[in-house]
LOLOMAR-700410 format. One record per residue (C-alpha): z, x, y. Coordinates in Angstrom, 3 decimals, padded with zeros to 6 digits. Example, Ala and Ser with C-alpha at 12.3 -4.5 7.8 and 13.67 -1.06 7.14 Angstrom:
<kedos>
z;x;y
007.800;012.300;-004.500 .
007.140;013.670;-001.060 .
</kedos>
This chain:
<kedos>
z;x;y
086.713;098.659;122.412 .
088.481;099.728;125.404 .
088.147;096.405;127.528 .
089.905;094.716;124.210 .
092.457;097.096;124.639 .
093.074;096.219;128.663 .
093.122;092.683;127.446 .
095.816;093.114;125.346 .
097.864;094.700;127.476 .
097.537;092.367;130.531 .
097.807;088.864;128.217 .
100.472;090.008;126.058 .
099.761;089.834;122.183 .
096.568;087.042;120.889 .
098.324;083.749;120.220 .
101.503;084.260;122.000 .
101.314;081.208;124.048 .
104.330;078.910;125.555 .
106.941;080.869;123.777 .
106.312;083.861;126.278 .
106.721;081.562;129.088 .
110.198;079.707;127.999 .
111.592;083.962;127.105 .
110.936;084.594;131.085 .
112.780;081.745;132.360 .
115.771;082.727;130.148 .
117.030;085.569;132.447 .
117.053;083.217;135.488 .
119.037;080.433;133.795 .
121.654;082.960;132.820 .
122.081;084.442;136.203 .
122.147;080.608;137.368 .
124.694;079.889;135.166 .
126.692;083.221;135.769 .
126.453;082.519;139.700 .
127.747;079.236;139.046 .
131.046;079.815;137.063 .
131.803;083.310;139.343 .
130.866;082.257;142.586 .
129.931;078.452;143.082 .
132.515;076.815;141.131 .
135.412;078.366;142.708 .
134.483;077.776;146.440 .
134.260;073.932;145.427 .
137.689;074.021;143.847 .
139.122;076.343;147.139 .
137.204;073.844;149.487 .
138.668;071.104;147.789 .
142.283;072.118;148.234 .
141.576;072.993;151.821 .
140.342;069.006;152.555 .
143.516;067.542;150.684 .
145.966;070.030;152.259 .
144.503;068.992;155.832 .
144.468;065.383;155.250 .
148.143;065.027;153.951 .
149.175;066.566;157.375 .
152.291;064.934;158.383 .
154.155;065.643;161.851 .
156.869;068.009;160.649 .
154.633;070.587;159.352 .
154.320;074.194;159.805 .
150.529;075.654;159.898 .
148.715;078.248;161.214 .
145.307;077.815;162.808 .
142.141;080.011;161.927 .
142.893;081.632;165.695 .
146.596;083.040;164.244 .
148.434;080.436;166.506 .
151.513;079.554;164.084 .
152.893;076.172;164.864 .
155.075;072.950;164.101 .
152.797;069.683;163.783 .
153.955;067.199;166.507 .
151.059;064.533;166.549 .
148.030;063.682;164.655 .
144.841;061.711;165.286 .
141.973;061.639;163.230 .
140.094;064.879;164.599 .
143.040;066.934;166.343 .
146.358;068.104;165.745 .
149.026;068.794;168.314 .
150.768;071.933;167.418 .
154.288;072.798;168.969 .
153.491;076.686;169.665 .
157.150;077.373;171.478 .
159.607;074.837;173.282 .
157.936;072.676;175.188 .
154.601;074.259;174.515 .
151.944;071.804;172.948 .
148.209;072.813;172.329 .
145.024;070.367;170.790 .
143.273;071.943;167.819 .
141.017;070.291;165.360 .
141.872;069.281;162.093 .
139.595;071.245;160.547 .
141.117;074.862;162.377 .
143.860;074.755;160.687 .
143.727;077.419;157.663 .
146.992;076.649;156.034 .
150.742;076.428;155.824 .
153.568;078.722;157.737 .
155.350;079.384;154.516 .
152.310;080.614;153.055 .
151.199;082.978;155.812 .
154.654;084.258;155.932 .
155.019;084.961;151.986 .
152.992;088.250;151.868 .
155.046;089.808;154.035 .
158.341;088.787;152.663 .
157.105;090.825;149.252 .
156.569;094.122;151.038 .
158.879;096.503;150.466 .
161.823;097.838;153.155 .
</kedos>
């Protein structure tokens, strides 16, 4: 009577079958999906933006590299930029170091206060 017991315990209850399965998978899809919509999904979309804003460089621009160097664009190839760091002052960096726009680096601290 006991081993019946122990049986039950470890197999779950007689004639559960498949169903038990599919209910222990459920947990995992929902974090899946949960990871997706919070995490995943918004990296693509921020990824994204980053690829078009770097390809529709155009000499003119102001950008600042992933180092902090803030610069005006003066020539483009395909893999580097050649930023304009002060006059007469040119430096190489890839395409892919820059981390955005000037204006944009400069905004926060136009909102803090005097």
């Amino acid at each position: 009577m006991f081993v019946t017991g122990v049986a039950y315990a470890m197999g779950g209850s007689p004639g559960g079958g498949a169903g038990g399965g599919l209910m222990g998978l459920l947990p995992i899809l929902l974090m899946f999906v949960i990871f997706y919509f919070l995490l995943i999904r918004p990296q693509q979309k921020q990824a994204s933006k980053q690829r078009d804003f770097i390809k529709n460089l155009k000499a003119g621009d102001r950008v600042v590299t992933t180092g902090g160097l803030h610069g005006e664009v003066k020539g483009l190839t395909d893999t580097t930029i050649t930023l304009e760091i002060a006059d007469k002052v040119r430096v190489k960096v890839t395409r892919s170091a820059v981390s955005g726009s000037s204006q944009d680096a400069a905004a926060p601290e136009a909102q803090k206060p005097a």
